[in-house]
C-alpha positions as CSV (number, residue, x, y, z in Angstrom):
1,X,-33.9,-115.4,-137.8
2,X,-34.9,-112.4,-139.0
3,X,-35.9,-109.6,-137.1
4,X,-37.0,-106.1,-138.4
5,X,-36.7,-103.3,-136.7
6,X,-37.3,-100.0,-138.5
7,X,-40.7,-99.4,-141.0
8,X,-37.4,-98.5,-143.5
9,X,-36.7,-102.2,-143.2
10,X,-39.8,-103.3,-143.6
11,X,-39.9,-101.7,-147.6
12,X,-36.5,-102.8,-148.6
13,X,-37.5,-106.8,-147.6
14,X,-40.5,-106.0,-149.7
15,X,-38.7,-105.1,-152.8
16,X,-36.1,-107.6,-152.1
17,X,-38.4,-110.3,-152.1
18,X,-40.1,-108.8,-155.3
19,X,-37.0,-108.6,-157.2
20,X,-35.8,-112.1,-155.9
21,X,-39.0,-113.8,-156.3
22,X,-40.8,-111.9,-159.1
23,X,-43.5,-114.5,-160.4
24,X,-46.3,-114.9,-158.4
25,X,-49.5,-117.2,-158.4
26,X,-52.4,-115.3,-159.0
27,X,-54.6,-117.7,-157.1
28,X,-52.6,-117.9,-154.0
29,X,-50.0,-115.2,-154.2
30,X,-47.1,-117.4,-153.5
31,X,-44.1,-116.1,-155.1
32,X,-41.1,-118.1,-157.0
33,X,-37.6,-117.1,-158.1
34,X,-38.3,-118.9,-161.9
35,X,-41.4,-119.2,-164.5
36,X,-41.0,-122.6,-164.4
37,X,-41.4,-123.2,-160.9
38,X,-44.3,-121.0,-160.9
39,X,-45.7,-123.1,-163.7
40,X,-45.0,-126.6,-162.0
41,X,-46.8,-125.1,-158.9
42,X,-49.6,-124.1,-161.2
43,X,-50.1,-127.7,-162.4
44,X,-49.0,-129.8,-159.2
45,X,-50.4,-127.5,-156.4
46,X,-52.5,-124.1,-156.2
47,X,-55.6,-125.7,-155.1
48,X,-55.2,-129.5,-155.7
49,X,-55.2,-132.0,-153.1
50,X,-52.4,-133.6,-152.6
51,X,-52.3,-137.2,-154.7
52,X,-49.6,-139.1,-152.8
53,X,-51.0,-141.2,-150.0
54,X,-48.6,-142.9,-147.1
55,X,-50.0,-146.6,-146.7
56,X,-48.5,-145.8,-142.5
57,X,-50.8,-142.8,-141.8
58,X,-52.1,-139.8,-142.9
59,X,-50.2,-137.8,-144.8
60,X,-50.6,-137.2,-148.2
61,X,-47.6,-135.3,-150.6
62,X,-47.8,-133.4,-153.9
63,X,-44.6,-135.3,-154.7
64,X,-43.6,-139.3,-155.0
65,X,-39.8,-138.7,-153.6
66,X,-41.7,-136.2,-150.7
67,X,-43.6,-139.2,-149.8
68,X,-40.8,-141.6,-149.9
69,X,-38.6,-139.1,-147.8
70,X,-41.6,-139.4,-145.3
71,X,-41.7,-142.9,-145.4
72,X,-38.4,-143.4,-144.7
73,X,-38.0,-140.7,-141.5
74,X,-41.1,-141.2,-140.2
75,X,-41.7,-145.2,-140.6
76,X,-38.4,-146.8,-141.0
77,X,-39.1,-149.0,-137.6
78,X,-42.1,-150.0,-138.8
């Protein structure tokens, strides 16, 4: 847990995150470490529903193995 105390702190999280995270979407300002991630969000999520549909409920993932991983934690009893 992180807990800021001083406005100081405040800045030098700011330009930590920048410098760890330094490509950001444009649409949605989320911020990765790599181009590439960046890119795959581009293409797989910024403002795409998610494709990925559990046959048990709800949810829906981005990902294949995301949906599996839910299928198996959430409706292994089933």
């Amino acid at each position: 847990m992180l807990v800021l105390v001083m406005f100081a702190d405040v800045e030098y999280l700011a330009t930590e995150v920048y410098h760890l995270r330094p490509y950001q979407c444009q649409k949605c300002c989320k911020r990765y470490s790599t181009r590439s991630n960046l890119q795959r969000h581009i293409k797989v999520e910024c403002g795409q529903e998610p494709r990925f549909q559990c046959p048990y409920c709800p949810h829906r993932s981005n990902y294949k193995a995301n949906l599996a991983m839910h299928i198996y934690r959430r409706h292994r009893l089933q």
